[in-house]
TIPAPA-830938 format. One record per residue (C-alpha): residue in three letters; residue number from 1; y, z, x. Coordinates in Angstrom, 3 decimals. Example, Ala and Ser with C-alpha at 12.3 -4.5 7.8 and 13.67 -1.06 7.14 Angstrom:
REM residues 2
{'Ala', 1, {-4.500, 7.800, 12.300}};
{'Ser', 2, {-1.060, 7.140, 13.670}};
***
This chain:
REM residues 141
{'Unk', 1, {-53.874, -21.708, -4.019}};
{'Unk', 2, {-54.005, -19.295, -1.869}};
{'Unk', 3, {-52.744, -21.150, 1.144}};
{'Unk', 4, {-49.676, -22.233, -0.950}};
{'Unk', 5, {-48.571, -18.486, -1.668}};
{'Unk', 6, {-49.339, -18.036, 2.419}};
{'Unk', 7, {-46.834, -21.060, 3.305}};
{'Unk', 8, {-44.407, -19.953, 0.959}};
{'Unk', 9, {-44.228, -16.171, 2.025}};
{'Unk', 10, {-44.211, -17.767, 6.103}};
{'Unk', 11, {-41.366, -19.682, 4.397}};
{'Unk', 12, {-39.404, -16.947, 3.434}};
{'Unk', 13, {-40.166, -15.251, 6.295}};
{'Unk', 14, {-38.437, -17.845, 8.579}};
{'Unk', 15, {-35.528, -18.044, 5.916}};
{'Unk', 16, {-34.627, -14.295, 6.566}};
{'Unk', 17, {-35.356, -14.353, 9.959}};
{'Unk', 18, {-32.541, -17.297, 10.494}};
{'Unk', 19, {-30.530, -15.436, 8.298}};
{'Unk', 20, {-30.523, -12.589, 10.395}};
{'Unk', 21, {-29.670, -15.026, 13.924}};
{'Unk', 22, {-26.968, -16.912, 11.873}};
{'Unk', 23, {-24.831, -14.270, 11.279}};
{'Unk', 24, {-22.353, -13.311, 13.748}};
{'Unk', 25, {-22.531, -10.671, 16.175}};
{'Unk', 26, {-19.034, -9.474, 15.715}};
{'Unk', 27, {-19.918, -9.039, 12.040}};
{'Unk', 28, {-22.874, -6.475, 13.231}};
{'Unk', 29, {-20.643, -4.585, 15.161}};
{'Unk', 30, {-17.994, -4.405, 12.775}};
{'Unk', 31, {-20.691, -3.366, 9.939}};
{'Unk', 32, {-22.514, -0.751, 12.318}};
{'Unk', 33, {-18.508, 0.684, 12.732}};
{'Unk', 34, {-17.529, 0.854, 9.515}};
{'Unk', 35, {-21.342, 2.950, 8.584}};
{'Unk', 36, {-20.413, 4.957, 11.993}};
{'Unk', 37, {-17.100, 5.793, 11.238}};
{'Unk', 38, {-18.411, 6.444, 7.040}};
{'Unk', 39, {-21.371, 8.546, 8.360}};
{'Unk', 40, {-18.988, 10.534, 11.008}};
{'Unk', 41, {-16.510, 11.356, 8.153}};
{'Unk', 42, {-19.205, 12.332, 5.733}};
{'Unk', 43, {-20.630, 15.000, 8.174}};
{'Unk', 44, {-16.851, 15.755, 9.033}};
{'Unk', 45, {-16.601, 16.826, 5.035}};
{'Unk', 46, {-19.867, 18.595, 4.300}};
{'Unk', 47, {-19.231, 21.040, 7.690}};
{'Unk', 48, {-15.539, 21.434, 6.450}};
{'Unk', 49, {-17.040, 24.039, 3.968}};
{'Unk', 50, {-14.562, 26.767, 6.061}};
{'Unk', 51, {-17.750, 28.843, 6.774}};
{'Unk', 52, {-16.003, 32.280, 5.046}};
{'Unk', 53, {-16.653, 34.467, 2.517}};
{'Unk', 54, {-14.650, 33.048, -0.478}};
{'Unk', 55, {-12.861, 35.658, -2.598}};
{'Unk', 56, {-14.353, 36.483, -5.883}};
{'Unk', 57, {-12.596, 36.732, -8.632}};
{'Unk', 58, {-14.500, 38.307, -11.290}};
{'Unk', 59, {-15.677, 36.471, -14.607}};
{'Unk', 60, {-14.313, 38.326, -17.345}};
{'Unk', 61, {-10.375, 37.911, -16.186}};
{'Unk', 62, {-11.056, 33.853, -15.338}};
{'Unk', 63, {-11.905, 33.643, -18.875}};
{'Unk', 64, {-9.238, 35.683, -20.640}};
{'Unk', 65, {-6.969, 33.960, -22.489}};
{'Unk', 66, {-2.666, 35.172, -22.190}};
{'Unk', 67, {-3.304, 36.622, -25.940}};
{'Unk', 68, {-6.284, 38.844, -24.338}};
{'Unk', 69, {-4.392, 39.875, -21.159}};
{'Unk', 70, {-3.276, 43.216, -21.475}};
{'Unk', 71, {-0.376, 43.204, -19.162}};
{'Unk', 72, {2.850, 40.179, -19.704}};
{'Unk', 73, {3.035, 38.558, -16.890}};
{'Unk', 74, {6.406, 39.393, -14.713}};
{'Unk', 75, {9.704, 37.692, -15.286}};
{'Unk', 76, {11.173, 35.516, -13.016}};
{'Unk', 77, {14.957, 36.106, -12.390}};
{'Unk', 78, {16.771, 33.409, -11.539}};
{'Unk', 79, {20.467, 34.451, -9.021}};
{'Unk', 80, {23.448, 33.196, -10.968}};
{'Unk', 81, {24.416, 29.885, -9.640}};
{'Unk', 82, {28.382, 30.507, -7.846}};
{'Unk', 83, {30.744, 28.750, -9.458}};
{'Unk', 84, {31.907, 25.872, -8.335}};
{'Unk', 85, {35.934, 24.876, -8.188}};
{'Unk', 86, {35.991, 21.377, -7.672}};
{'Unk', 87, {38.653, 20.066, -5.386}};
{'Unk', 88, {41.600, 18.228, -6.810}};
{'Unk', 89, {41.834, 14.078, -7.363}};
{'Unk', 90, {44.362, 13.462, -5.050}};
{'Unk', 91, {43.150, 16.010, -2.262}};
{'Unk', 92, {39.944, 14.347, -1.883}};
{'Unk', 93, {41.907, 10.656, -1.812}};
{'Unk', 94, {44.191, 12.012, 0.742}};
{'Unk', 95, {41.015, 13.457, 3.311}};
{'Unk', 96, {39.049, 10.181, 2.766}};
{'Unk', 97, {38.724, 7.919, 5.693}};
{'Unk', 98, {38.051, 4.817, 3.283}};
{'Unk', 99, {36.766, 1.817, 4.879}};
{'Unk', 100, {37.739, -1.230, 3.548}};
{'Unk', 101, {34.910, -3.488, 2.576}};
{'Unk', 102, {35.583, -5.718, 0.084}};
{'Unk', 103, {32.436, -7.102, -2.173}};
{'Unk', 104, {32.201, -10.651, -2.036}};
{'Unk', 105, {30.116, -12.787, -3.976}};
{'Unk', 106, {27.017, -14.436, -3.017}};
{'Unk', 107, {27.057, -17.486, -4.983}};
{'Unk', 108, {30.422, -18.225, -3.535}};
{'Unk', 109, {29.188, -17.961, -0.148}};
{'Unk', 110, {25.729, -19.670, -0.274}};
{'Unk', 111, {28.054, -22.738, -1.896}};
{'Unk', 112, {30.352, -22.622, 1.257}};
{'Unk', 113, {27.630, -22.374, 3.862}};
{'Unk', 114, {26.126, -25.799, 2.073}};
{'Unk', 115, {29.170, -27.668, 1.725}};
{'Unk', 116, {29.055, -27.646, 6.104}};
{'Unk', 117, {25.614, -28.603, 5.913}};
{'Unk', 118, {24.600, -32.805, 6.126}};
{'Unk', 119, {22.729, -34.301, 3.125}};
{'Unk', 120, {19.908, -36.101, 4.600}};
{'Unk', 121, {18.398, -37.438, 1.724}};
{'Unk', 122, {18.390, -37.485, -2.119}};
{'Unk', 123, {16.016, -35.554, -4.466}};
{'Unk', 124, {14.394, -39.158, -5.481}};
{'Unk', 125, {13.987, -40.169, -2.024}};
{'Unk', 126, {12.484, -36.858, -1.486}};
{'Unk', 127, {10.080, -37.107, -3.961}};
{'Unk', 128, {9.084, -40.348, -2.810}};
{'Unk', 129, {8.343, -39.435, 0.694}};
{'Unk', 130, {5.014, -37.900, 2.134}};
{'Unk', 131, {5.291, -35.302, 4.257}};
{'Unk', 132, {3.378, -36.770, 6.976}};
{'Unk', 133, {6.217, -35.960, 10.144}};
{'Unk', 134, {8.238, -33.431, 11.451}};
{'Unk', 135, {11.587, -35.888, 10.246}};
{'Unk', 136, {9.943, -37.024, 6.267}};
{'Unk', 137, {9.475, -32.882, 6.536}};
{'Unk', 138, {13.391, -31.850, 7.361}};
{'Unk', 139, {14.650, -34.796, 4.585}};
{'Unk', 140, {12.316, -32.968, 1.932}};
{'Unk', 141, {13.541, -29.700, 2.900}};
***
């Protein structure tokens, strides 16, 4: 019995250890980078602490609600916006240098560009074929 349990812990032993010699050696690397670069930024973070003497604020006014302040806080005053005197239609359409551009439809031209292109099959052959070459693969298409 006890031999068995030895064979089958050598066993196990041999299974990790080809485990460990199957797996590629770019993978390692790449693994032992990633930890590097997770361990660098860790450290980075904990000694980012800024090292000074933090302000304190005291207790008592962190916990006061604005019905236990004693003091409003200040108003903000907003300028008054100018006014604004917007130019005239037809002075704006006289200064514009319009381009023309008329909008044209896509449908319209997708439908021209295929009437110039050559059928080179139907959809039943199509379906028919394989796609086994580089022509059965431009009739599908």
């Amino acid at each position: 019995m006890a031999e068995a349990i030895l064979k089958i812990s050598e066993r196990r032993r041999w299974m990790q250890q080809a485990d460990r010699r199957n797996k590629p050696v770019w993978l390692r690397l790449m693994i032992l980078g990633w930890c590097g670069c997770g361990l660098f930024l860790a450290g980075l973070l904990a000694g980012c602490g800024g090292g000074g003497a933090s302000p304190e604020i005291p207790a008592p006014e962190l916990n006061e609600s604005a019905e236990e302040r004693k003091e409003p806080l200040p108003a903000i005053e907003l300028a008054p916006l100018e006014p604004f005197d917007a130019p005239p239609l037809a002075d704006l359409e006289r200064e514009a240098n319009w381009i023309e551009r008329p909008v044209r439809d896509g449908l319209v031209l997708l439908r021209e560009a295929q009437a110039d292109e050559k059928l080179l099959g139907t959809v039943s052959a199509a379906l028919a074929m394989r796609n086994e070459s580089a022509e059965s693969n431009a009739t599908i298409l």
